[in-house]
GUSE-659448 format. One record per residue (C-alpha): x, y, z; residue number from 1; residue in three letters; chain. Coordinates in nm, 2 decimals, m for minus. Each point is the difference from the previous one (the first is absolute). Layout:
REM GUSE-659448
REC      px      py      pz    k    r  c
REC       X       Y       Z  NUM  ALA  A
...
REM end
This chain:
REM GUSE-659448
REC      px      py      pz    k    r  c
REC    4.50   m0.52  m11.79    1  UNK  A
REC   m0.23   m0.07    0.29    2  UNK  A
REC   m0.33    0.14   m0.08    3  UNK  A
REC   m0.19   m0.11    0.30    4  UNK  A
REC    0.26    0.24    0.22    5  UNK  A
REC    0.01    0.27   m0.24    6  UNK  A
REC   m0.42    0.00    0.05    7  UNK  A
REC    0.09   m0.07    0.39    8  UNK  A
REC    0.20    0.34   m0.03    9  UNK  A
REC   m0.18    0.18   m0.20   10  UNK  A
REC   m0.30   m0.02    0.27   11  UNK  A
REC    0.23    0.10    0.27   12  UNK  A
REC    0.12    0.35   m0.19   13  UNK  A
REC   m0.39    0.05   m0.05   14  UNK  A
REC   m0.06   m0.06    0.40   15  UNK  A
REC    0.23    0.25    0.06   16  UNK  A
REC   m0.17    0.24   m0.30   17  UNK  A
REC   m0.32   m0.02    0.04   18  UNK  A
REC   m0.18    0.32   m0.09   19  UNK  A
REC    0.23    0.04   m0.28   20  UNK  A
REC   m0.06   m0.31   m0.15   21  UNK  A
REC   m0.36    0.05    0.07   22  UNK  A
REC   m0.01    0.28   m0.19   23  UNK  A
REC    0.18   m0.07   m0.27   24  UNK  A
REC   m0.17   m0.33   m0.08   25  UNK  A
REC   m0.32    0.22    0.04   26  UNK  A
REC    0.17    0.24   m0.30   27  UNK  A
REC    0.08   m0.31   m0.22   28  UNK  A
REC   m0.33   m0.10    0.01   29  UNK  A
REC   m0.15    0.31   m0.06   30  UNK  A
REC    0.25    0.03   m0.27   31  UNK  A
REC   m0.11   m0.36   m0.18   32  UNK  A
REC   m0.39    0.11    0.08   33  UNK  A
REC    0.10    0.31   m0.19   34  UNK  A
REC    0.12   m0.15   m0.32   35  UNK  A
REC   m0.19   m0.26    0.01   36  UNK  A
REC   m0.32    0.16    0.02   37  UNK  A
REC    0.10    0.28   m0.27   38  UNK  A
REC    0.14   m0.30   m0.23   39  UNK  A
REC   m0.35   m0.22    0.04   40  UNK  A
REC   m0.21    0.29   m0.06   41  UNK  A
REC    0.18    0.11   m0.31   42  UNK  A
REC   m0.04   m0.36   m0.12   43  UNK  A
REC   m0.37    0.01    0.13   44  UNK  A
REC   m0.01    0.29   m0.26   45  UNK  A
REC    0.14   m0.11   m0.27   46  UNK  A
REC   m0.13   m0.32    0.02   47  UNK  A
REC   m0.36    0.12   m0.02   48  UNK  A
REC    0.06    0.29   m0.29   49  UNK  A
REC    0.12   m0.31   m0.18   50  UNK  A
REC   m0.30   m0.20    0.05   51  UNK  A
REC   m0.23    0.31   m0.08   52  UNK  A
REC    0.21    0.08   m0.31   53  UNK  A
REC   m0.06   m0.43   m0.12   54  UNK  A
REC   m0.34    0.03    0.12   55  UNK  A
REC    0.01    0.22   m0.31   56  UNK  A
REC    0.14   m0.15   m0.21   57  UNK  A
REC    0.21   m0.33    0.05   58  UNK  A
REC    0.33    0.08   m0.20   59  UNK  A
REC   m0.17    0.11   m0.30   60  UNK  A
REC    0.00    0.22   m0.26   61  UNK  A
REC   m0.28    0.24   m0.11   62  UNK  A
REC    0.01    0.11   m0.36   63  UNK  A
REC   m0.23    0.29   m0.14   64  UNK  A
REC   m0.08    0.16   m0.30   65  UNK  A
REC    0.15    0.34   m0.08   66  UNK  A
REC    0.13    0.24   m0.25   67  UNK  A
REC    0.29    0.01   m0.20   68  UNK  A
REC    0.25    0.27    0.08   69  UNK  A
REC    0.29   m0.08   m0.27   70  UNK  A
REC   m0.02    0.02   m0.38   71  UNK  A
REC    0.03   m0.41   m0.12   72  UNK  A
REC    0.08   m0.04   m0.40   73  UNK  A
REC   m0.18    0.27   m0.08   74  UNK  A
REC   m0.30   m0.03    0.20   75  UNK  A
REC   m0.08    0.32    0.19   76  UNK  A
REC    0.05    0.05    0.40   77  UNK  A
REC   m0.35    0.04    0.16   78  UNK  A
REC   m0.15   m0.39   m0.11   79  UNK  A
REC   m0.19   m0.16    0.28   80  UNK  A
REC    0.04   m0.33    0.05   81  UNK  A
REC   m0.29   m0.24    0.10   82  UNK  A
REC    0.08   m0.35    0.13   83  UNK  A
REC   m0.23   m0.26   m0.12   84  UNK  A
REC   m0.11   m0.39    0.16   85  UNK  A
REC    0.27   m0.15   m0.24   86  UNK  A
REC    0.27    0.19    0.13   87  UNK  A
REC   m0.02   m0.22    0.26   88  UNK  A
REC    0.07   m0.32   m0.21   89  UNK  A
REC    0.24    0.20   m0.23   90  UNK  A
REC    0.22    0.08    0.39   91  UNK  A
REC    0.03   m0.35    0.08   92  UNK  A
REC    0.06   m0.18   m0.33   93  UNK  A
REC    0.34    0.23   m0.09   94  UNK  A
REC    0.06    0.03    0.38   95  UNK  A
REC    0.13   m0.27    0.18   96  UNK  A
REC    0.10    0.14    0.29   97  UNK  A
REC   m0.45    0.11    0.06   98  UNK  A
REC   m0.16   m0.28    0.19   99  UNK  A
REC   m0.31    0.13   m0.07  100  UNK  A
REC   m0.21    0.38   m0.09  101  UNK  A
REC   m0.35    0.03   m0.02  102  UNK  A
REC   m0.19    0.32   m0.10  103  UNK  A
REC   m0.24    0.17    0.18  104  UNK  A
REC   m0.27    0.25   m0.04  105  UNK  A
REC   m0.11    0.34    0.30  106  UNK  A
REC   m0.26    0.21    0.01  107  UNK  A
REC   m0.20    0.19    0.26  108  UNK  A
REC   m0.35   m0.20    0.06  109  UNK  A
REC   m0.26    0.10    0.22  110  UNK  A
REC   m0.10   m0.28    0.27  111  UNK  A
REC   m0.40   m0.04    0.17  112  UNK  A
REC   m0.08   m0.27    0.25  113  UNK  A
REC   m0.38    0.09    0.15  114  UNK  A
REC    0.04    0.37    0.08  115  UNK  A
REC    0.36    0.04    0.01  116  UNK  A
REC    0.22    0.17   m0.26  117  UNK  A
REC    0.31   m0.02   m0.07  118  UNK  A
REC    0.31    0.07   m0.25  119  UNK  A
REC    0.33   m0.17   m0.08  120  UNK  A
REC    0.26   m0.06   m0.25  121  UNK  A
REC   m0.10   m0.35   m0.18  122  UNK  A
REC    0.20   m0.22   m0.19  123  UNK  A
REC   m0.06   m0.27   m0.25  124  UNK  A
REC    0.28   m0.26    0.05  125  UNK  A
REC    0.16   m0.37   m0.05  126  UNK  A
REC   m0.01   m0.24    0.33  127  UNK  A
REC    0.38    0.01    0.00  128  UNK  A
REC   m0.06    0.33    0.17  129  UNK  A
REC   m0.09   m0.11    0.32  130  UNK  A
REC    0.37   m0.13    0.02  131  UNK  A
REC    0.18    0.27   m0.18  132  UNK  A
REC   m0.20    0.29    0.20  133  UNK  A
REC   m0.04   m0.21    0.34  134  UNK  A
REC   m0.37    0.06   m0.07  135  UNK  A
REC   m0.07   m0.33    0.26  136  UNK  A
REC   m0.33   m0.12    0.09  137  UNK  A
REC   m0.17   m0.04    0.37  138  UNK  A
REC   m0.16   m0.26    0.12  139  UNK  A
REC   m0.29   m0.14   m0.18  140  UNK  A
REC    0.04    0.16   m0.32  141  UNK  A
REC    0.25    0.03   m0.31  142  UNK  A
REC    0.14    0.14   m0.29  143  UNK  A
REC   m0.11    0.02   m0.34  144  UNK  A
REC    0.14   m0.35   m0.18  145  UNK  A
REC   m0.03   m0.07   m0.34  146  UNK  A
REC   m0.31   m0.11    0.00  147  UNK  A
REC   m0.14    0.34    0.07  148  UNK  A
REC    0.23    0.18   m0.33  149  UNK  A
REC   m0.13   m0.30   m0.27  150  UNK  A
REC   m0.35    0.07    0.10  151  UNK  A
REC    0.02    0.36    0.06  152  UNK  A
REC   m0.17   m0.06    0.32  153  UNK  A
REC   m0.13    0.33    0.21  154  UNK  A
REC    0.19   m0.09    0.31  155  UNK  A
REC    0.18    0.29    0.21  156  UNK  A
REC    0.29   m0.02    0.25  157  UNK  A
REC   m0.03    0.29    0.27  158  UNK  A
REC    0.22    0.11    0.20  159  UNK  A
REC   m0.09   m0.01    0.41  160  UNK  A
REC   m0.03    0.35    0.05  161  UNK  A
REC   m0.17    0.07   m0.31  162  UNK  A
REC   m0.25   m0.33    0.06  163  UNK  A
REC   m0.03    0.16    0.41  164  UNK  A
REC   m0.07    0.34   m0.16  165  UNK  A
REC   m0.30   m0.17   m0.24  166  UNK  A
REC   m0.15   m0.28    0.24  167  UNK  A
REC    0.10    0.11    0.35  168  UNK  A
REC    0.22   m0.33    0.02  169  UNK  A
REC    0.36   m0.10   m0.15  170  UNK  A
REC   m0.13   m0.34   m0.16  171  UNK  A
REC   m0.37    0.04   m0.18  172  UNK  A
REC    0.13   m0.31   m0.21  173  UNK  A
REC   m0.23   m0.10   m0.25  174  UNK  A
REC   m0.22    0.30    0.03  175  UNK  A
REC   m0.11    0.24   m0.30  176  UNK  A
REC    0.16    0.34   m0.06  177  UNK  A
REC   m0.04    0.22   m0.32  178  UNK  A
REC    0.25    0.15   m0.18  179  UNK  A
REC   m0.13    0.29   m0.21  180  UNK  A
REC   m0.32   m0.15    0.03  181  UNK  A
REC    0.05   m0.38   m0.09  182  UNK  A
REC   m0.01   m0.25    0.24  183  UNK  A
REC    0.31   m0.21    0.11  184  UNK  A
REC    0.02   m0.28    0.21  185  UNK  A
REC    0.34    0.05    0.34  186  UNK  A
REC    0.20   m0.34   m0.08  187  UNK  A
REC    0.21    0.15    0.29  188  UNK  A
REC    0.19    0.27    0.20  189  UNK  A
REC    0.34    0.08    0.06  190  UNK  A
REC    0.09    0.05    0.39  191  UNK  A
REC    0.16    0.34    0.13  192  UNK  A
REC    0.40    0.02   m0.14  193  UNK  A
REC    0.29    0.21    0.04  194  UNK  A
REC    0.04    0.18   m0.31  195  UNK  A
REC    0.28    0.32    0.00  196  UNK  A
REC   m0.03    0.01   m0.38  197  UNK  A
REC   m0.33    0.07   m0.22  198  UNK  A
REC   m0.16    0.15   m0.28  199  UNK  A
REC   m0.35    0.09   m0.04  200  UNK  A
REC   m0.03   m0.08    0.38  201  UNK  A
REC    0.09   m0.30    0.24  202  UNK  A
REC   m0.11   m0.37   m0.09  203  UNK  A
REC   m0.25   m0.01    0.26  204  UNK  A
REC   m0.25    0.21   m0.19  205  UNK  A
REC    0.05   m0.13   m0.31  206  UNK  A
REC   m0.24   m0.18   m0.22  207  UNK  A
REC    0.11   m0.28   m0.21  208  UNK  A
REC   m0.14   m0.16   m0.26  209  UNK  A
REC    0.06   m0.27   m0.32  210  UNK  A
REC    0.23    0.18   m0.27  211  UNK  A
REC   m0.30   m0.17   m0.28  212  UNK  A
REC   m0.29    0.11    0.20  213  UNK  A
REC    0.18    0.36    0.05  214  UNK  A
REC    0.07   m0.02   m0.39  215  UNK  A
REC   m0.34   m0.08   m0.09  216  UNK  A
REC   m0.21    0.29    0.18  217  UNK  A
REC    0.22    0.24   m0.07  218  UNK  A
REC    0.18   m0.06   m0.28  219  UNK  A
REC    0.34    0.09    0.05  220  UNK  A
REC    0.24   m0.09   m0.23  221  UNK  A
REC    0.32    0.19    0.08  222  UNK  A
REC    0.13   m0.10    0.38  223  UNK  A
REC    0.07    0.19    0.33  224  UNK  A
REC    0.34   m0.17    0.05  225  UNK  A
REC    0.15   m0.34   m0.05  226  UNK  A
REC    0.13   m0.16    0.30  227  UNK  A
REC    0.32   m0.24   m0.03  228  UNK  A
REC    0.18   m0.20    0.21  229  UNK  A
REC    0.36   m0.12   m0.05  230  UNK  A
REC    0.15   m0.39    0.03  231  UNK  A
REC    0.22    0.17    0.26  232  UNK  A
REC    0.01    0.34    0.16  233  UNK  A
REC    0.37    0.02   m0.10  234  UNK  A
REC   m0.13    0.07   m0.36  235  UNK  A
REC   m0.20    0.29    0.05  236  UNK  A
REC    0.19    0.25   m0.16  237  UNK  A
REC    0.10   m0.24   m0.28  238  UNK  A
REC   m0.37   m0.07   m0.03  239  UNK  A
REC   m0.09    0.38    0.02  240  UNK  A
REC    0.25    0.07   m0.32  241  UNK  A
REC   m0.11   m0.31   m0.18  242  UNK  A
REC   m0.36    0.13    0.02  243  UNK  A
REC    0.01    0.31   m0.17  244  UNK  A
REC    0.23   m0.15   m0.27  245  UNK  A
REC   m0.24   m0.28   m0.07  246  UNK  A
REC   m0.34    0.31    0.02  247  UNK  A
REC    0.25    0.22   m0.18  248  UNK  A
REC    0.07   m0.23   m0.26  249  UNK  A
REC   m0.38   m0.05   m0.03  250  UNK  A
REC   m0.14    0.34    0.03  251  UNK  A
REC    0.32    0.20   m0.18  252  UNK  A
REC    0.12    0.20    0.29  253  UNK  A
REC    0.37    0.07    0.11  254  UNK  A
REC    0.09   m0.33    0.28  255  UNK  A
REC    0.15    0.28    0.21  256  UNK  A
REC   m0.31    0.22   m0.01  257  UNK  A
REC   m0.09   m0.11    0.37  258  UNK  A
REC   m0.27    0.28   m0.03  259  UNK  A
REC   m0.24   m0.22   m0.28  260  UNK  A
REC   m0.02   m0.28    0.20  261  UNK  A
REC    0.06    0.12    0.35  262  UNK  A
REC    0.03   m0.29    0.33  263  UNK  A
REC   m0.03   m0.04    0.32  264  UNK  A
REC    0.25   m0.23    0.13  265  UNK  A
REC   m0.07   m0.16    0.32  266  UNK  A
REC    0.31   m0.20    0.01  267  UNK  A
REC    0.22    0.33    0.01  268  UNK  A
REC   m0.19    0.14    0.24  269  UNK  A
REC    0.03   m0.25    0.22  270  UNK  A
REC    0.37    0.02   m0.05  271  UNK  A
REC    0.04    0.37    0.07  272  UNK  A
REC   m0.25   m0.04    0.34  273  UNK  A
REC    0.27   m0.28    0.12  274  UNK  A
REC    0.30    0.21   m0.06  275  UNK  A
REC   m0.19    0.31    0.15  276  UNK  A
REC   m0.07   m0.22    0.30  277  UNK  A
REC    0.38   m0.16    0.05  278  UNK  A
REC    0.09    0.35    0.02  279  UNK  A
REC   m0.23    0.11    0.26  280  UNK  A
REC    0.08   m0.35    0.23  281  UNK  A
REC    0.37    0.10   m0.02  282  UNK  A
REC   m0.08    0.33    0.14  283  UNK  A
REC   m0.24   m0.09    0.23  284  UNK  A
REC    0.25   m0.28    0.08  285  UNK  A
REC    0.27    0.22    0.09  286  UNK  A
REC   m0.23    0.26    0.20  287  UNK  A
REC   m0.04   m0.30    0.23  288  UNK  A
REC    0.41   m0.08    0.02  289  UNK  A
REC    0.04    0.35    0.11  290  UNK  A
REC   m0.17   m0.12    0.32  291  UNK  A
REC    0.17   m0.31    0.02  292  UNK  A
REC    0.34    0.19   m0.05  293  UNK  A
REC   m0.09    0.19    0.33  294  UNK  A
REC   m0.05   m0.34    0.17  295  UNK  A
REC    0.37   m0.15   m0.14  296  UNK  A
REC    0.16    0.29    0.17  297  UNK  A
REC   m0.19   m0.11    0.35  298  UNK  A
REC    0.12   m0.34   m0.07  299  UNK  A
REC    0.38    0.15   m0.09  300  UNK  A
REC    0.01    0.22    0.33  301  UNK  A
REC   m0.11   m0.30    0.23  302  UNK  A
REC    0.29   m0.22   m0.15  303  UNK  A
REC    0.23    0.30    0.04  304  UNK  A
REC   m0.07    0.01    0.41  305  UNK  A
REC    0.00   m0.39   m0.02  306  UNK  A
REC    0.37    0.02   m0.16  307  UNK  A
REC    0.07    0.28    0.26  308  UNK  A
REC   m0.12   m0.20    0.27  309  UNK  A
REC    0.12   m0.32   m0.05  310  UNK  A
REC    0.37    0.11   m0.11  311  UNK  A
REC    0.18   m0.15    0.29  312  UNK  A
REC   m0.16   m0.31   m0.14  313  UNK  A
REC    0.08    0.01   m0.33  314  UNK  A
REC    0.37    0.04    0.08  315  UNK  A
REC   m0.02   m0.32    0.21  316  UNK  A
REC   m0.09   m0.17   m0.34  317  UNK  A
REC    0.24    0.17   m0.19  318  UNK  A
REC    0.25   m0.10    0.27  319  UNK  A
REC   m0.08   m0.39   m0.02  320  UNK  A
REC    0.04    0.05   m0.36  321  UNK  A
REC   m0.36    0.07   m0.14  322  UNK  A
REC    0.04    0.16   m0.33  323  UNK  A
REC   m0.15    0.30   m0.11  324  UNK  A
REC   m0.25   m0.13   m0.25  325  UNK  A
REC   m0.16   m0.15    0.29  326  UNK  A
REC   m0.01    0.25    0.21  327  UNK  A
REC   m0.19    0.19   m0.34  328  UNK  A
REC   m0.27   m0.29   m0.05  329  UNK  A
REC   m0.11   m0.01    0.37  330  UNK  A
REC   m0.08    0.36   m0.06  331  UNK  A
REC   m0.16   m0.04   m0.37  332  UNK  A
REC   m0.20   m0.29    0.13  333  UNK  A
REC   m0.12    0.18    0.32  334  UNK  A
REC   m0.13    0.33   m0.22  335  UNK  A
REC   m0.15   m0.25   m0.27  336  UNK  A
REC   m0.21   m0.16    0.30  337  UNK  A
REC   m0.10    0.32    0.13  338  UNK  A
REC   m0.09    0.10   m0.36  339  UNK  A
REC   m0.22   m0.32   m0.09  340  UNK  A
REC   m0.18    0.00    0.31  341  UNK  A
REC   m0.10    0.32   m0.06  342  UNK  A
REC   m0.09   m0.09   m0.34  343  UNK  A
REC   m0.17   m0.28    0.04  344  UNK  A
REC   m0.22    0.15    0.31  345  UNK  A
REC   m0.05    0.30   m0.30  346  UNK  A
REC   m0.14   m0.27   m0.26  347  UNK  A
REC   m0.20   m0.18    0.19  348  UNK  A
REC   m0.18    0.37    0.13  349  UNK  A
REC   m0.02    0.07   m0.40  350  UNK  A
REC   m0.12   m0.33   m0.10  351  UNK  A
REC   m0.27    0.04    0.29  352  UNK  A
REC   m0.13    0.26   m0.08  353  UNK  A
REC   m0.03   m0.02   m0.37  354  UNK  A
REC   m0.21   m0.30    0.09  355  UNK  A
REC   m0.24    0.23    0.20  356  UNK  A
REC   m0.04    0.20   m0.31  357  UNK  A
REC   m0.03   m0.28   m0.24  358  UNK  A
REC   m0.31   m0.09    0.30  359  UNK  A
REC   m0.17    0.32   m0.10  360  UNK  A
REC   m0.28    0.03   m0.19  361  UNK  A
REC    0.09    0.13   m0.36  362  UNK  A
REC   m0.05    0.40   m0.07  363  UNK  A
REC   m0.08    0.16   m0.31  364  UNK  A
REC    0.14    0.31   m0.12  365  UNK  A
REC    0.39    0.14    0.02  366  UNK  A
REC    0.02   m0.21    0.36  367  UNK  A
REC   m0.04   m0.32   m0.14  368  UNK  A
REC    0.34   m0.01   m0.18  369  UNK  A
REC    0.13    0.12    0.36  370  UNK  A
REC   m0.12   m0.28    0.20  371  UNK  A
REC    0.13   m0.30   m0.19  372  UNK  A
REC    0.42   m0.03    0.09  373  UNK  A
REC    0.14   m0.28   m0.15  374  UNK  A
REC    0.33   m0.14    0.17  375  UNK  A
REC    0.19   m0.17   m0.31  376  UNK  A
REC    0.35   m0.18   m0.03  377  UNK  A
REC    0.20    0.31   m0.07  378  UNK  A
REC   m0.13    0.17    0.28  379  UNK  A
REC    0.13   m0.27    0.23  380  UNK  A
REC    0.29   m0.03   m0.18  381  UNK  A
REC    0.08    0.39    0.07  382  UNK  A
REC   m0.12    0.01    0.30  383  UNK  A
REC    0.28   m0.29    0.11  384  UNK  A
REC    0.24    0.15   m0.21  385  UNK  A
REC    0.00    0.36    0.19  386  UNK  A
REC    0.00   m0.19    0.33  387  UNK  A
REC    0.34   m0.22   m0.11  388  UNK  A
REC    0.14    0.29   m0.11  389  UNK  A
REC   m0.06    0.28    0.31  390  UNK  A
REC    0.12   m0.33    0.22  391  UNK  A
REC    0.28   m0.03   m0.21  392  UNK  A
REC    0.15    0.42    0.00  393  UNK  A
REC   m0.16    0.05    0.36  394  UNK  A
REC    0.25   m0.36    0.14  395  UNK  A
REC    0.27    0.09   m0.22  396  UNK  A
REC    0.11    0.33    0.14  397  UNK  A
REC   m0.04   m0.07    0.34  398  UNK  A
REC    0.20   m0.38   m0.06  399  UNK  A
REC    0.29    0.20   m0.19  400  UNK  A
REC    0.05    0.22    0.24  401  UNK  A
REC   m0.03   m0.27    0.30  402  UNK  A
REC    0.26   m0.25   m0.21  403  UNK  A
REC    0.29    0.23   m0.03  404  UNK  A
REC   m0.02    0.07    0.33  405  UNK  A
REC    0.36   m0.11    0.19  406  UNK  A
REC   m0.04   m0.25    0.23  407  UNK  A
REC    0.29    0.16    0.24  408  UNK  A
REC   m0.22    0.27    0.05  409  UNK  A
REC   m0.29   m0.13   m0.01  410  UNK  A
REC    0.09   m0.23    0.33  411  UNK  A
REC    0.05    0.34    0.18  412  UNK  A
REC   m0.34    0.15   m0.12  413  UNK  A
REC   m0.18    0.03    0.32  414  UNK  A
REM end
């Protein structure tokens, strides 16, 4: 088939439909802006709580002490249970599937620079928590290293809005703070990060220093948590079980007591955020169809008065022995134009303007997951799907109906 005259004919039916094809290009577009938008900003969304929820913790697991709540071979219900350094060791010797747990100490500290006062949750921890907690270091400064827990060194790493809050300024790198009174030298600060999970506040005011320093003044034996990161984030609940039956096996408590040695399992949570998230992009997704559904039957009713119009026509072809799957694709590929220009003047409106908003300054606060619409693969991919198909039903009616027409009296249509 010749495509060049089908394009050559499909112009001259819009010539003689103008304001309806205007329009309804107009609707298509609309229609693609609609979904479009509503798709990238539900990806926006669930892009960022994902980051904030890593920024948290990057696909670990949290394990605390706690209190038996089941009777084990005799022992009473009621035991707490008090996690140790060596657990640490004990995890990733009988657990292959643990790429690596460090321990880690937290307690409330009071923080002086000059006349400024200030509290915060501190904790005492291994380097490997900069990567396991995203605690990442600006410019200029670092994180502790292993240099700082052999020597036990009195170095501190501040969060920015914490070090802002104490020297007026996000970076006082290598200045002198005390913490409850003893002097400890800023090795570095962490820049402002998303964070939509926390305990004992957001990173950014946290103090952080060696887990032997920590040990030292204080004297803590027992820890605040353990933190442990699987080989693969597909072995997170495996890892989760294996846990408490390794602790259990250690401290005589029931494997399935998930009370004595409760978690916090980022890797879950990150699973139940994406599912939560596919949901709301399929509804969001087919919020925007609705409009697009409008448009389809604009683009169905300006075929129908094409067919109409050009009957006399079609029964010429029919005549000279055109057959009626012809007659059917002119009409398919004439609504399928109509539809992708639309579509594609829609995408590039969408595309435009989430590039304006990717141009403005970054908000804090609830707008800030708002303002950040991501266009991804699948929402192309649906986006060119509902366009195929609305070309597709609002060509095929119209073609049906103009293919069984007879060409006898077609010739005499006037």
């Amino acid at each position: 088939m010749n495509f060049l005259l089908l394009i050559r004919e499909f112009v001259e039916d819009i010539k003689t439909q103008k304001t309806r094809a205007f329009l309804t290009t107009i609707a298509i577009s609309w229609g693609i802006i609609a979904v479009t938008m509503l798709m990238a900003f539900g990806n926006g969304l669930a892009f960022r709580m994902r980051e904030g929820l890593l920024n948290a913790g990057d696909r670990i697991i949290r394990v605390y002490g706690g209190q038996t709540t089941k009777k084990w071979e005799g022992l009473p219900v009621g035991r707490r249970i008090q996690l140790k350094e060596e657990d640490c060791r004990v995890i990733e010797k009988n657990i292959p599937q643990v790429d690596v747990a460090i321990p880690g100490f937290g307690k409330y500290v009071t923080l002086e620079a000059g006349d400024n006062i200030s509290s915060t949750h501190m904790e005492g921890v291994y380097p490997e928590f900069e990567f396991l907690r995203r605690t990442y270091h600006s410019a200029g400064g670092r994180f502790l290293d292993a240099l700082d827990m052999k020597e036990k060194k009195r170095v501190v790493f501040l969060g920015g809005e914490l070090a802002k809050e104490l020297f007026g300024r996000p970076d006082p790198i290598g200045e002198t703070v005390k913490i409850d009174g003893l002097p400890f030298k800023i090795v570095g600060t962490m820049p402002k990060k998303l964070q939509t999970s926390m305990n004992n506040g957001p990173d950014d005011r946290r103090a952080i220093i060696p887990f032997s320093t920590f040990q030292s003044i204080y004297g803590n034996i027992y820890l605040n948590e353990m933190i442990v990161k699987p080989v693969r984030a597909e072995y997170g609940m495996h890892v989760e079980k294996e846990i408490r039956k390794v602790l259990g096996k250690k401290y005589q408590f029931d494997p399935e007591d998930e009370r004595a040695v409760p978690m916090w399992n980022f890797i879950e949570n990150e699973k139940m955020g994406a599912k939560v998230f596919q949901g709301i992009n399929i509804f969001l997704a087919f919020i925007g169809s609705m409009t697009l559904i409008i448009a389809g039957v604009g683009v169905a009713n300006i075929m129908f008065v094409v067919a109409k119009e050009r009957t006399r026509e079609i029964g010429i072809k029919r005549a000279v022995g055109a057959r009626r799957g012809h007659i059917i694709f002119q009409f398919i590929f004439e609504s399928l134009l109509i539809a992708f220009i639309g579509g594609a003047i829609g995408l590039l409106v969408s595309v435009g303007v989430i590039k304006l908003m990717w141009m403005m300054p970054a908000q804090d606060g609830p707008m800030a997951f708002l303002l950040r619409p991501l266009i991804s693969s699948s929402v192309l991919i649906v986006s060119i799907f509902l366009l195929a198909l609305i070309g597709l039903l609002a060509g095929f009616f119209p073609a049906r109906k103009a293919a069984s027409v007879d060409p006898v009296e077609a010739l005499r249509y006037e």
